[in-house]
PQR file with spaces between the fields and no chain letter, atoms N, CA, C, O and H, PARSE charges and radii, in Angstrom:
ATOM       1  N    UNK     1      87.428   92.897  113.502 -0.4000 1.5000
ATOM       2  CA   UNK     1      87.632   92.195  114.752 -0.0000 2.0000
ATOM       3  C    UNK     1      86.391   92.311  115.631  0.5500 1.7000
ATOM       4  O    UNK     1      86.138   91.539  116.556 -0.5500 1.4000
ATOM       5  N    UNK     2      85.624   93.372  115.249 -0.4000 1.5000
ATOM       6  CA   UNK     2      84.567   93.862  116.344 -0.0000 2.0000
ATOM       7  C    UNK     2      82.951   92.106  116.009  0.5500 1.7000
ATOM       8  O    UNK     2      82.420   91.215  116.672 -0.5500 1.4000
ATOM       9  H    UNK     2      85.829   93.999  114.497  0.4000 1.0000
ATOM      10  N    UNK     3      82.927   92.694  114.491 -0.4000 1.5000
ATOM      11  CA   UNK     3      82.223   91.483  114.334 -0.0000 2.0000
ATOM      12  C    UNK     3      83.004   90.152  114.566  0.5500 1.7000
ATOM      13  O    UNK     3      82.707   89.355  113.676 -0.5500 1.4000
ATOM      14  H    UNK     3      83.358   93.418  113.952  0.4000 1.0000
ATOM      15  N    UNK     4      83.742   89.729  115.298 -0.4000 1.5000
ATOM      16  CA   UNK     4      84.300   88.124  115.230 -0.0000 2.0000
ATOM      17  C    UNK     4      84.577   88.346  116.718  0.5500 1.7000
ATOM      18  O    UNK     4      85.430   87.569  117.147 -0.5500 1.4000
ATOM      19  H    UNK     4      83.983   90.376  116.021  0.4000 1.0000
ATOM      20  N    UNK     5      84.002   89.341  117.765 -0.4000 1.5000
ATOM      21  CA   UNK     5      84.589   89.166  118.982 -0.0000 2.0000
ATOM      22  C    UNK     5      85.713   89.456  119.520  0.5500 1.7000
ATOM      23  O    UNK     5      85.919   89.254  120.717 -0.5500 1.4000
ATOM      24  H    UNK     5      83.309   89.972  117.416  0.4000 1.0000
ATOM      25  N    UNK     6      86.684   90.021  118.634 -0.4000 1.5000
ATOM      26  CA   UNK     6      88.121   90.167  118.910 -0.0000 2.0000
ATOM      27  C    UNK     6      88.519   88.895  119.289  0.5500 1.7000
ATOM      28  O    UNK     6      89.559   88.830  119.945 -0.5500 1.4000
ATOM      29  H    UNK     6      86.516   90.185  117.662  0.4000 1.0000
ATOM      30  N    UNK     7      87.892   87.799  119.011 -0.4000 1.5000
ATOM      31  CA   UNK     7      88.508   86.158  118.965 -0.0000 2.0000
ATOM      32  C    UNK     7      89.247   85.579  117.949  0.5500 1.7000
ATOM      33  O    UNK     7      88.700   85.769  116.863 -0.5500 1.4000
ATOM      34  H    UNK     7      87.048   87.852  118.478  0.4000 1.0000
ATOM      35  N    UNK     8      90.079   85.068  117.890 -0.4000 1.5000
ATOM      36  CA   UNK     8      91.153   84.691  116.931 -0.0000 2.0000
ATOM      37  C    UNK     8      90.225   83.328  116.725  0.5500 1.7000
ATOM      38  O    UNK     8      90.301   82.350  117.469 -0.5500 1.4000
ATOM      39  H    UNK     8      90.522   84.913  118.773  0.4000 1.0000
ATOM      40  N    UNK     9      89.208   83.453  115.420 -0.4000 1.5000
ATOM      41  CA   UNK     9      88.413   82.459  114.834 -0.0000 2.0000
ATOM      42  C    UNK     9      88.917   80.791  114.123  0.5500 1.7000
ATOM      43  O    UNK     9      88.333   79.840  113.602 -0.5500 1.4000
ATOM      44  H    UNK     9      89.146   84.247  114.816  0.4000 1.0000
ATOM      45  N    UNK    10      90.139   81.106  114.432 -0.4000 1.5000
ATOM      46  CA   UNK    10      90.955   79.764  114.025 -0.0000 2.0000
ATOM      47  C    UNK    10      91.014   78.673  115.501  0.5500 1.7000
ATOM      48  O    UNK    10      90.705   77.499  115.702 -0.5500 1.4000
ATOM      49  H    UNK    10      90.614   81.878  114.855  0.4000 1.0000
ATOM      50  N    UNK    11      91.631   79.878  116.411 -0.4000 1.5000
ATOM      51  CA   UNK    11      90.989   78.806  118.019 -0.0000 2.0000
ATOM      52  C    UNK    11      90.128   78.498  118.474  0.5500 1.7000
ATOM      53  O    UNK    11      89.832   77.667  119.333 -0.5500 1.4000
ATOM      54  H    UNK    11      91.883   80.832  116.248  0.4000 1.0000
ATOM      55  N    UNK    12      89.345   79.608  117.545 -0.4000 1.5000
ATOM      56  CA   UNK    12      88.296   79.326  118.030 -0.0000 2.0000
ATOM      57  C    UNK    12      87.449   78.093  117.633  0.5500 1.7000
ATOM      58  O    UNK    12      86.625   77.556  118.373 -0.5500 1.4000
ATOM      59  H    UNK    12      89.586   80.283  116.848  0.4000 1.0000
ATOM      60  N    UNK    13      87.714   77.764  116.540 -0.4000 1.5000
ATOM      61  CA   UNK    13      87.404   76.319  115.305 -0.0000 2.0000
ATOM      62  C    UNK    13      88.060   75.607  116.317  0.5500 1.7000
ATOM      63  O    UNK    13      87.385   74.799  116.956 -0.5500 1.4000
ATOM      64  H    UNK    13      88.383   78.201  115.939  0.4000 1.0000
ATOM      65  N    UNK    14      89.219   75.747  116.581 -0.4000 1.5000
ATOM      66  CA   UNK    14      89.676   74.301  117.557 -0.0000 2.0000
ATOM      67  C    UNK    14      89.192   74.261  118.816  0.5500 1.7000
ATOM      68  O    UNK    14      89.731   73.434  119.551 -0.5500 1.4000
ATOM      69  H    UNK    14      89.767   76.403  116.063  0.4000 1.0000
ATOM      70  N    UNK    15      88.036   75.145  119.427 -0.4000 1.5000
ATOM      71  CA   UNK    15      87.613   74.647  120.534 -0.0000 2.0000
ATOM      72  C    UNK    15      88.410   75.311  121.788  0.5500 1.7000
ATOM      73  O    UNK    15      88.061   74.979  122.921 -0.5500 1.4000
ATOM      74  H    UNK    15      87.598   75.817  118.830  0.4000 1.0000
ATOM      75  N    UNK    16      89.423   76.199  121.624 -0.4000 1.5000
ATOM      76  CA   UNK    16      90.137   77.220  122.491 -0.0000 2.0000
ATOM      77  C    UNK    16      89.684   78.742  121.935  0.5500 1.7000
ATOM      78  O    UNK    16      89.515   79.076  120.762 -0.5500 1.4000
ATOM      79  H    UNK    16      89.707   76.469  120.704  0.4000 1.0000
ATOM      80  N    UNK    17      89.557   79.468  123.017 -0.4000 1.5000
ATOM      81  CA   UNK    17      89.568   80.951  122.930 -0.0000 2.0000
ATOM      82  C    UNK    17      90.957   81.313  123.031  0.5500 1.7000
ATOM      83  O    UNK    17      91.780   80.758  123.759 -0.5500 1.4000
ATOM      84  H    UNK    17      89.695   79.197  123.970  0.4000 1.0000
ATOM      85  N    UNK    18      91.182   82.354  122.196 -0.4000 1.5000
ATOM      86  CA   UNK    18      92.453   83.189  122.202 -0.0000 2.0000
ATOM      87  C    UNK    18      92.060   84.873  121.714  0.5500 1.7000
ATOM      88  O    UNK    18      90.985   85.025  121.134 -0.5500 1.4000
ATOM      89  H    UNK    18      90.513   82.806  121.605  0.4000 1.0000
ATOM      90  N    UNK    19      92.669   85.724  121.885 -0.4000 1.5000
ATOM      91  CA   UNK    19      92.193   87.169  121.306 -0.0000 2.0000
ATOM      92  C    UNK    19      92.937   87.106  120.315  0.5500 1.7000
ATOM      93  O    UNK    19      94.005   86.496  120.361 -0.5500 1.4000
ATOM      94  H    UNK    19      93.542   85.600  122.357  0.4000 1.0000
ATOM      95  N    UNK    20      92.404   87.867  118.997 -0.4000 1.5000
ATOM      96  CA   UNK    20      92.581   88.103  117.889 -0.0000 2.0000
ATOM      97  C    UNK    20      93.647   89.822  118.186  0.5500 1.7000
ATOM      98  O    UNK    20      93.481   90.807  118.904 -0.5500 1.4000
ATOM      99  H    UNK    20      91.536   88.362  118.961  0.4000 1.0000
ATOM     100  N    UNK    21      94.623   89.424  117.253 -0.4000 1.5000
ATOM     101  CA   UNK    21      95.352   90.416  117.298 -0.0000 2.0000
ATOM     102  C    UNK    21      95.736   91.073  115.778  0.5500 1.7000
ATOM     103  O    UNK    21      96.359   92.114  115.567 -0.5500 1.4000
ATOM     104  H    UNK    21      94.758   88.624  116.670  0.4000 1.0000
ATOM     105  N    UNK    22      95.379   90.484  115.162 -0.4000 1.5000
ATOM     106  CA   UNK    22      94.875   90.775  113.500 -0.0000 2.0000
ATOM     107  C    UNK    22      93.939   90.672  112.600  0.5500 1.7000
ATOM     108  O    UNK    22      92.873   90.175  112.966 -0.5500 1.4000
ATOM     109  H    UNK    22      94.874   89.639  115.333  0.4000 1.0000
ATOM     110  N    UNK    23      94.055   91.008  111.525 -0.4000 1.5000
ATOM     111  CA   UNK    23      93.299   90.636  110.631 -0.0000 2.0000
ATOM     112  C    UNK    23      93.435   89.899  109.490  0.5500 1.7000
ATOM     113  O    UNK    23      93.922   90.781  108.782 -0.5500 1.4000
ATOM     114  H    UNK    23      94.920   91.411  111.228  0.4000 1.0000
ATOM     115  N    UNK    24      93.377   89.061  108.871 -0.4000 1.5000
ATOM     116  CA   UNK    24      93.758   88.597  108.047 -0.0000 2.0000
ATOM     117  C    UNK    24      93.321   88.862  106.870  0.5500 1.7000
ATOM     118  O    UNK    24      92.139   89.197  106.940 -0.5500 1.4000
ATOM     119  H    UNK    24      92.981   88.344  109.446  0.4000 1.0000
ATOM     120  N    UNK    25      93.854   88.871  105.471 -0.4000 1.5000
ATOM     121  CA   UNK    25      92.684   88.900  104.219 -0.0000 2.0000
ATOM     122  C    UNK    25      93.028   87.427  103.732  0.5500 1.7000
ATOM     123  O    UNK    25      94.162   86.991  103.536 -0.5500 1.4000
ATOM     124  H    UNK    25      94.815   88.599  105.415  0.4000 1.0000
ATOM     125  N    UNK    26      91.481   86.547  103.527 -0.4000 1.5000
ATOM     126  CA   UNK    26      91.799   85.201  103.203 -0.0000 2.0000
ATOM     127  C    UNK    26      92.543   85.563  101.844  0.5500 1.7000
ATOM     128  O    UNK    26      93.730   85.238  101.885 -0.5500 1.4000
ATOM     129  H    UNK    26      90.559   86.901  103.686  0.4000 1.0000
ATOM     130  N    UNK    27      92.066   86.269  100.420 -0.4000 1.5000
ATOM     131  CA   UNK    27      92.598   86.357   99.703 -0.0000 2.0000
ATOM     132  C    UNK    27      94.005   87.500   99.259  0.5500 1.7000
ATOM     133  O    UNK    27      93.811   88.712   99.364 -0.5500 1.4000
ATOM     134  H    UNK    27      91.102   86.533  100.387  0.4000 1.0000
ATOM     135  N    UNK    28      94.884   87.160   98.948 -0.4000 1.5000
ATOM     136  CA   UNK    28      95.858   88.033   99.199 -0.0000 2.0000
ATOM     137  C    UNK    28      95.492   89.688   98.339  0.5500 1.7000
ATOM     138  O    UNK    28      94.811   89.703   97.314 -0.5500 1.4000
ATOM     139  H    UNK    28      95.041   86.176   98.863  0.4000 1.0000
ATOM     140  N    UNK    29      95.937   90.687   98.819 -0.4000 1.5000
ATOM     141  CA   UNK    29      95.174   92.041   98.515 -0.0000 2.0000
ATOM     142  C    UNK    29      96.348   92.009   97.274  0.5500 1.7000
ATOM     143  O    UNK    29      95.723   92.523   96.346 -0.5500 1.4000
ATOM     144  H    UNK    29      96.490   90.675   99.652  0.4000 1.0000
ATOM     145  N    UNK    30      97.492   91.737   96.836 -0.4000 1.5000
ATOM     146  CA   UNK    30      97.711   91.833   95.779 -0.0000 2.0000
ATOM     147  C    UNK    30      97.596   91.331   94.438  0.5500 1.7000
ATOM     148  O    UNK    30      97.945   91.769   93.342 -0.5500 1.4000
ATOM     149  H    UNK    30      97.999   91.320   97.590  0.4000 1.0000
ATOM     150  N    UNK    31      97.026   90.319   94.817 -0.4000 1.5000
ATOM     151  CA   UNK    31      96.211   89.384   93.533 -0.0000 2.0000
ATOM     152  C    UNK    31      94.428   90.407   93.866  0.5500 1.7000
ATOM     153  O    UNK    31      93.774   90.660   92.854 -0.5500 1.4000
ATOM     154  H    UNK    31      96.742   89.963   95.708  0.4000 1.0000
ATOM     155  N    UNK    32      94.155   90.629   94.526 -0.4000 1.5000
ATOM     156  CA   UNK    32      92.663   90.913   94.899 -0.0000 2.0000
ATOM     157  C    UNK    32      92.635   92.680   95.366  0.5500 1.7000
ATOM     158  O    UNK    32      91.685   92.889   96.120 -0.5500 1.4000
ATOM     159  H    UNK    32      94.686   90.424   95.348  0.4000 1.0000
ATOM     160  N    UNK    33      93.142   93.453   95.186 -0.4000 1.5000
ATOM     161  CA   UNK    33      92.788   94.818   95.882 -0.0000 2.0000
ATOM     162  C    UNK    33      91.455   94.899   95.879  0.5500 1.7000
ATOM     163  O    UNK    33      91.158   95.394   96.966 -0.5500 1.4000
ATOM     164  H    UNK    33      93.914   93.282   94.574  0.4000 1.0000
ATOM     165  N    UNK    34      90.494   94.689   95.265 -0.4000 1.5000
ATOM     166  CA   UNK    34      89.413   95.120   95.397 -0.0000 2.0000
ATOM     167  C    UNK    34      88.644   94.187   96.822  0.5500 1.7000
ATOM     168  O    UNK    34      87.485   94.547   97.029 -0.5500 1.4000
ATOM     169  H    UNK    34      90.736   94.287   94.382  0.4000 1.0000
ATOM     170  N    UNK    35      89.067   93.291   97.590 -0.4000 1.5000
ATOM     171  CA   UNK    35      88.617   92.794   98.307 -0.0000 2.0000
ATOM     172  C    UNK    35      89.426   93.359   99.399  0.5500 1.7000
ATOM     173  O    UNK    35      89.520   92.378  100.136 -0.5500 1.4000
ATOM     174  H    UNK    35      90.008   92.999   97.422  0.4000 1.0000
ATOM     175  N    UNK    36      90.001   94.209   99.914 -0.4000 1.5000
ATOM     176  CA   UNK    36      90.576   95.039  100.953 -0.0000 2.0000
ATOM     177  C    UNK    36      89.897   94.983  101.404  0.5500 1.7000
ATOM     178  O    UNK    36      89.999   93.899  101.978 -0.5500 1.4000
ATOM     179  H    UNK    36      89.925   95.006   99.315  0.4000 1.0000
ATOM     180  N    UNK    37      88.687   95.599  101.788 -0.4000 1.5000
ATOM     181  CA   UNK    37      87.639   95.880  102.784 -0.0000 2.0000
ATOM     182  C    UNK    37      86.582   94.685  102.752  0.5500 1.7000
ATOM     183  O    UNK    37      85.740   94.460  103.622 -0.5500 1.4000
ATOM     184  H    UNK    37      88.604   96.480  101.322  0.4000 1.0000
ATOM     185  N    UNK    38      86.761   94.074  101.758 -0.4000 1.5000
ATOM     186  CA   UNK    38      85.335   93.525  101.933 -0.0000 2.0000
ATOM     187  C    UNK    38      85.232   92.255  103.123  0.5500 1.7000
ATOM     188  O    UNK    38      85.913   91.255  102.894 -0.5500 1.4000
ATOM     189  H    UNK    38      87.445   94.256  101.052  0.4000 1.0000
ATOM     190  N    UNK    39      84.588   92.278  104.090 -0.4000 1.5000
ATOM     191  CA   UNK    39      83.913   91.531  105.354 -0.0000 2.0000
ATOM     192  C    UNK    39      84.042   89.986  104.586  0.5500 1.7000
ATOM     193  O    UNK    39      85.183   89.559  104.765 -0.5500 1.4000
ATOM     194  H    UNK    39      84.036   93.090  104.276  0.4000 1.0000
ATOM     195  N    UNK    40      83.497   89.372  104.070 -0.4000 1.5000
ATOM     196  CA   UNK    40      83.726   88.079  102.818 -0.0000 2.0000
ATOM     197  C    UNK    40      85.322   87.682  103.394  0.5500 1.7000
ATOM     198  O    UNK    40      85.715   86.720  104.054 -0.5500 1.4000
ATOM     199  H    UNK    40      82.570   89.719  103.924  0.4000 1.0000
ATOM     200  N    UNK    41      86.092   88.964  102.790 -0.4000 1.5000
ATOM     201  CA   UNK    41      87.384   88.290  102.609 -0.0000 2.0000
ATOM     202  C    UNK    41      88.398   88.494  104.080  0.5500 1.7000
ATOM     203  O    UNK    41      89.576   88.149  104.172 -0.5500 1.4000
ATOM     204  H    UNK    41      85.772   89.745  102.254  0.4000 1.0000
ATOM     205  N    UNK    42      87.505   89.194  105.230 -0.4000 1.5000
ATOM     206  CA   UNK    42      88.908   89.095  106.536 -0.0000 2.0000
ATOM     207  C    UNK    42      88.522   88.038  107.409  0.5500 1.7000
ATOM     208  O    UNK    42      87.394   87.612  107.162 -0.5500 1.4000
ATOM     209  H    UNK    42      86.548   89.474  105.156  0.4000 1.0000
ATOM     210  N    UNK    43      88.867   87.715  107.961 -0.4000 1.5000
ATOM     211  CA   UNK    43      89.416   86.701  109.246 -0.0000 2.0000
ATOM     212  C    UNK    43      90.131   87.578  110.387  0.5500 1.7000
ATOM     213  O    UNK    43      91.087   88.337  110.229 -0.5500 1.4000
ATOM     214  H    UNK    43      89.784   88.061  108.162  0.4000 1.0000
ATOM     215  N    UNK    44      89.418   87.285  111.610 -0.4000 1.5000
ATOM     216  CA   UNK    44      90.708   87.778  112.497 -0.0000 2.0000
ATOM     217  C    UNK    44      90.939   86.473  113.485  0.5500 1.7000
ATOM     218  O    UNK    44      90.187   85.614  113.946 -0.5500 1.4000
ATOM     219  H    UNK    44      88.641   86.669  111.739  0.4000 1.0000
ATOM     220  N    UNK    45      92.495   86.782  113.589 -0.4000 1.5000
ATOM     221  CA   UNK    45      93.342   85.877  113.753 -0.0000 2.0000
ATOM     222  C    UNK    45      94.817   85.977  114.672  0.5500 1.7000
ATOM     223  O    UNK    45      95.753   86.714  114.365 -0.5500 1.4000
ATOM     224  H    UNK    45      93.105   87.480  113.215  0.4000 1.0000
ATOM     225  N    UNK    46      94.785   85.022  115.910 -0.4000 1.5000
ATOM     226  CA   UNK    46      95.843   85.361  116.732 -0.0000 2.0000
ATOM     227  C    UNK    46      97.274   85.941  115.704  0.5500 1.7000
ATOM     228  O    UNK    46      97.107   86.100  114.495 -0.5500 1.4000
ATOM     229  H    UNK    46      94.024   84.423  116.159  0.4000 1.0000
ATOM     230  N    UNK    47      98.326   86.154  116.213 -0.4000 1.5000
ATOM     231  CA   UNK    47      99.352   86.150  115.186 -0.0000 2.0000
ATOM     232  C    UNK    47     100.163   85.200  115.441  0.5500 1.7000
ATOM     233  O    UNK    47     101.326   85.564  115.266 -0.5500 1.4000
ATOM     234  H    UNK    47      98.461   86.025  117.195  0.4000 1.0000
ATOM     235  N    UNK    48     100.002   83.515  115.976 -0.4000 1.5000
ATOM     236  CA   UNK    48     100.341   82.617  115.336 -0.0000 2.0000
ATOM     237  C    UNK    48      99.544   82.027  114.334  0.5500 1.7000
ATOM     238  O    UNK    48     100.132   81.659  113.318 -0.5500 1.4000
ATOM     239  H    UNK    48      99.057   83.220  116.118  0.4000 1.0000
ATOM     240  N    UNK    49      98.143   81.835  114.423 -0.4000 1.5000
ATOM     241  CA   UNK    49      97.943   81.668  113.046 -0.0000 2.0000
ATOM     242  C    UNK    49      98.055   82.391  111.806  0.5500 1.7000
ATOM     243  O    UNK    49      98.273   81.818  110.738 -0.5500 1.4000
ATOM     244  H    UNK    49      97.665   82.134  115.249  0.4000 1.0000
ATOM     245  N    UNK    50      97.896   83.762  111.934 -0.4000 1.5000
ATOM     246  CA   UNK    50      98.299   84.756  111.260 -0.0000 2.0000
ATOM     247  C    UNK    50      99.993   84.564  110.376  0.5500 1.7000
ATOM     248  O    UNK    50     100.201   84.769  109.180 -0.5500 1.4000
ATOM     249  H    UNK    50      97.719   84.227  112.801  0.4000 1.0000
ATOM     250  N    UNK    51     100.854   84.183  111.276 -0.4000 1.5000
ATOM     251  CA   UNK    51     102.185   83.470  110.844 -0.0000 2.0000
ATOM     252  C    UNK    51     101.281   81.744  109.807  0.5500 1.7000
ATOM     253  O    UNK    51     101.468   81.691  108.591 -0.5500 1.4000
ATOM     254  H    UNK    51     100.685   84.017  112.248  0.4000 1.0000
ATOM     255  N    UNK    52     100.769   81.055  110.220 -0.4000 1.5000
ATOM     256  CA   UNK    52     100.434   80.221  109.322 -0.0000 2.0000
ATOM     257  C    UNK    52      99.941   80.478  108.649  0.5500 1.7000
ATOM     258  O    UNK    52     100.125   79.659  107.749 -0.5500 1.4000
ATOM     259  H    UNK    52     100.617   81.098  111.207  0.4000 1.0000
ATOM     260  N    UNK    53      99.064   81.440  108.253 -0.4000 1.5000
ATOM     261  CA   UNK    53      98.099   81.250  106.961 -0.0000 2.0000
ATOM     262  C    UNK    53      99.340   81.815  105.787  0.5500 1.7000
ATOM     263  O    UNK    53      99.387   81.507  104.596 -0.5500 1.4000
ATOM     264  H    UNK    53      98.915   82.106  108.984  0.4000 1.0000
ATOM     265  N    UNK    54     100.074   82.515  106.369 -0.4000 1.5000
ATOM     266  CA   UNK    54     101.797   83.669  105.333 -0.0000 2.0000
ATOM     267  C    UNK    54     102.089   82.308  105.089  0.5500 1.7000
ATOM     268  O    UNK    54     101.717   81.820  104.021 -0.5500 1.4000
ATOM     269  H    UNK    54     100.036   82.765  107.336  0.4000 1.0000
ATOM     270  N    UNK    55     102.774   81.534  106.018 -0.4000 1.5000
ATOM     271  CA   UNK    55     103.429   80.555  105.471 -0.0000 2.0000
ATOM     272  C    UNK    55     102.624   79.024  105.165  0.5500 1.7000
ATOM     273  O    UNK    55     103.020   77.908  105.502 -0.5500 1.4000
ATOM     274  H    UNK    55     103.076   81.930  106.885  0.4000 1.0000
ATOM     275  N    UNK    56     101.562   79.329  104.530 -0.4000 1.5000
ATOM     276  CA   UNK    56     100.829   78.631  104.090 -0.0000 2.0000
ATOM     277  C    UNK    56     100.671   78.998  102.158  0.5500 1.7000
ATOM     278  O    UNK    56     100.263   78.345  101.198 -0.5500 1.4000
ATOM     279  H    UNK    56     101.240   80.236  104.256  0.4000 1.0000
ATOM     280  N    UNK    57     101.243   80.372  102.346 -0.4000 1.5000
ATOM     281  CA   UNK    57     100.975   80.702  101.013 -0.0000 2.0000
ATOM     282  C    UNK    57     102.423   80.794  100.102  0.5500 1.7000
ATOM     283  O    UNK    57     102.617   81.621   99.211 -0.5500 1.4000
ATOM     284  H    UNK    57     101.574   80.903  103.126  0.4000 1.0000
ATOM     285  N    UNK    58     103.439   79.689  100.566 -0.4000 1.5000
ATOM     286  CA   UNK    58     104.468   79.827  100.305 -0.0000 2.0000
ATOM     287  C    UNK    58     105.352   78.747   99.796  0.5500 1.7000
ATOM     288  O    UNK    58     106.527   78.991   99.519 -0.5500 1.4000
ATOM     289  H    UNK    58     103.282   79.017  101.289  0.4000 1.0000
């Protein structure tokens, strides 16, 4: 969150600021454990988009 501003980078794409209240892993850590940590794979993200990207994978 520290590198992304604590900005929820999805509002931020749309041109609104919002604070980031998570993190996301683009790829899911149970298909991917080895990308847990890796910077590549987080996003931080209000927790309504955070609710979309879950139910995006569904």
């Amino acid at each position: 969150m520290t590198r992304d501003n604590n900005e929820c980078q999805r509002c931020k794409g749309e041109g609104n600021l919002h604070v980031a209240e998570c993190v996301h892993h683009k790829k899911h850590l149970r298909k991917h454990p080895e990308l847990a940590l890796a910077g590549s794979n987080l996003i931080s993200l209000c927790l309504a988009f955070h609710d979309i990207e879950h139910s995006l994978l569904f």
